[in-house]
Every structure is written in structure tokens, then in C-alpha cells.
C-alpha positions as CSV (number, residue, x, y, z in Angstrom):
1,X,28.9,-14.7,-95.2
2,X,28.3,-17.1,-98.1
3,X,29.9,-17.3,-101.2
4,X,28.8,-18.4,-104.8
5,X,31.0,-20.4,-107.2
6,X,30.3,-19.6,-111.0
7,X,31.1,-21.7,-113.7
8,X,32.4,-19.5,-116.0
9,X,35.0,-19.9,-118.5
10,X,34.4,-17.3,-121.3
11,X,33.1,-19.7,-123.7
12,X,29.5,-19.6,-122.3
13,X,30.0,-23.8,-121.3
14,X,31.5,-23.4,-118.0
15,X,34.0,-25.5,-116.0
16,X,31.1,-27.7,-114.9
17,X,32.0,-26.4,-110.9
18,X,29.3,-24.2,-109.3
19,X,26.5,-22.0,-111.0
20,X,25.7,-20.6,-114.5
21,X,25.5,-17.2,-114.5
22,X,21.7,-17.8,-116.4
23,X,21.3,-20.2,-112.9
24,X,21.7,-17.4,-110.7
25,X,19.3,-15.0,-112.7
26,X,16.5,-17.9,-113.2
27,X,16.9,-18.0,-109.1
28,X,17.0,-14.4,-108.6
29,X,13.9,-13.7,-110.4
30,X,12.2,-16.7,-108.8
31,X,13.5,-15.4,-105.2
32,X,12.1,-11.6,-105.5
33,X,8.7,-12.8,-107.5
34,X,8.9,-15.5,-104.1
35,X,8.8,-13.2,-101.7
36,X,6.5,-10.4,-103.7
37,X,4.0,-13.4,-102.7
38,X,5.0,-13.7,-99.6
39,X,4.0,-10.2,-98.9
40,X,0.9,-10.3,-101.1
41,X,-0.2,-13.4,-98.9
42,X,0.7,-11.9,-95.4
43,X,-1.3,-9.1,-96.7
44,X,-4.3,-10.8,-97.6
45,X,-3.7,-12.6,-94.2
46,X,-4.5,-16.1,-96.1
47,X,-3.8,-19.5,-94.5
48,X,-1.2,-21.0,-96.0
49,X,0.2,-24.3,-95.1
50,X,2.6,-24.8,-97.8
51,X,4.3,-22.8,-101.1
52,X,6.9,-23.5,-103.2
53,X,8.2,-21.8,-106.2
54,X,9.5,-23.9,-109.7
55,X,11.7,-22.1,-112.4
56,X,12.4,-23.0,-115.3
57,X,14.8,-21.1,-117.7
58,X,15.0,-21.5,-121.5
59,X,17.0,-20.2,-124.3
60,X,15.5,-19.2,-127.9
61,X,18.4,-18.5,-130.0
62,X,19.8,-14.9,-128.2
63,X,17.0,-14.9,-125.8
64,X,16.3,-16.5,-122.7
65,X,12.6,-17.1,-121.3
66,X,11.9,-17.5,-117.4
67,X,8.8,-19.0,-116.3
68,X,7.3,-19.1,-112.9
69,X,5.1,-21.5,-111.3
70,X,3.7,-21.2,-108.0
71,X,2.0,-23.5,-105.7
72,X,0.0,-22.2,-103.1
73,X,-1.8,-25.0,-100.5
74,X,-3.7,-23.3,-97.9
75,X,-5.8,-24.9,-95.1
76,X,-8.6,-27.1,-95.3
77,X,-10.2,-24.3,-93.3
78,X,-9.8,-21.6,-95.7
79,X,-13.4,-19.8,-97.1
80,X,-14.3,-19.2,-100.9
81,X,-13.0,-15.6,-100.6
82,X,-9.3,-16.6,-99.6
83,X,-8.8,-19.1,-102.1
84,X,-10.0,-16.8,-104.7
85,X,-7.2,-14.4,-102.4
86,X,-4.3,-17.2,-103.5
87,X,-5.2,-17.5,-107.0
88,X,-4.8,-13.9,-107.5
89,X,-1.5,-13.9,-105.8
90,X,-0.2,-16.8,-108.5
């Protein structure tokens, strides 16, 4: 079992101990959109030898923003059509 530790004190700054509640939902988008690749690249049976996932979270006055950015390596071996296969998928 894990546990998470927030850092929330009502005032929207935190204690400065743990996660921001804003953390956990920039990694919890990142996480499913992660793994939505995952699948779509098992699917497409493509040769990946490495991929990573960056997020990055920003607020605009009441609204927050979350951007994804994928990187997909696959193998030197890979043909035309599965590259074209890993753009698709980020």
C-alpha cells in the first residue's frame, strides 16, 4: 500500500511537505494519456526502445493548462511505416 502526502493548508500555498493537489492531477493526466500510448504502441506492435512522458502544468488566472510531451525512440531497425505508427501515437 502506498500513501501520498498533500501539501495542503486551505490557503492554496501548502505546508511545503508532500504534493499539490494541481501535482497529483498534472501526474494523473500524464499517467492515463502514458499508458493510452502504451496500448496504442503494443497495438501497432512498434519497436520501442525507449519513452518517456514530460508534463508541465500552468495556471492563467482561474485556469490551469496541462501539456503533454512525449518522446518515443524506437529501434534503429524500425521501417518508414512504424515511425509514421509513433508519430501518430504522440
Amino acid at each position: 500500500m502506498s500513501t501520498l502526502k498533500l501539501k495542503w493548508t486551505g490557503d492554496s500555498k501548502g505546508s511545503g511537505e508532500g504534493f499539490a493537489p494541481i501535482d497529483l492531477l498534472g501526474s494523473s493526466a500524464g499517467a492515463c494519456l502514458a499508458l493510452t500510448l502504451v496500448n496504442l504502441m503494443d497495438i501497432r506492435k512498434l519497436p520501442v526502445t525507449d519513452f518517456s512522458m514530460e508534463i508541465e502544468v500552468t495556471k492563467n488566472d482561474n485556469t490551469y493548462s496541462i501539456t503533454h510531451y512525449p518522446k518515443i525512440r524506437l529501434s534503429s531497425e524500425a521501417t518508414e511505416k512504424e515511425q509514421q505508427g509513433a508519430k501518430k501515437s504522440s
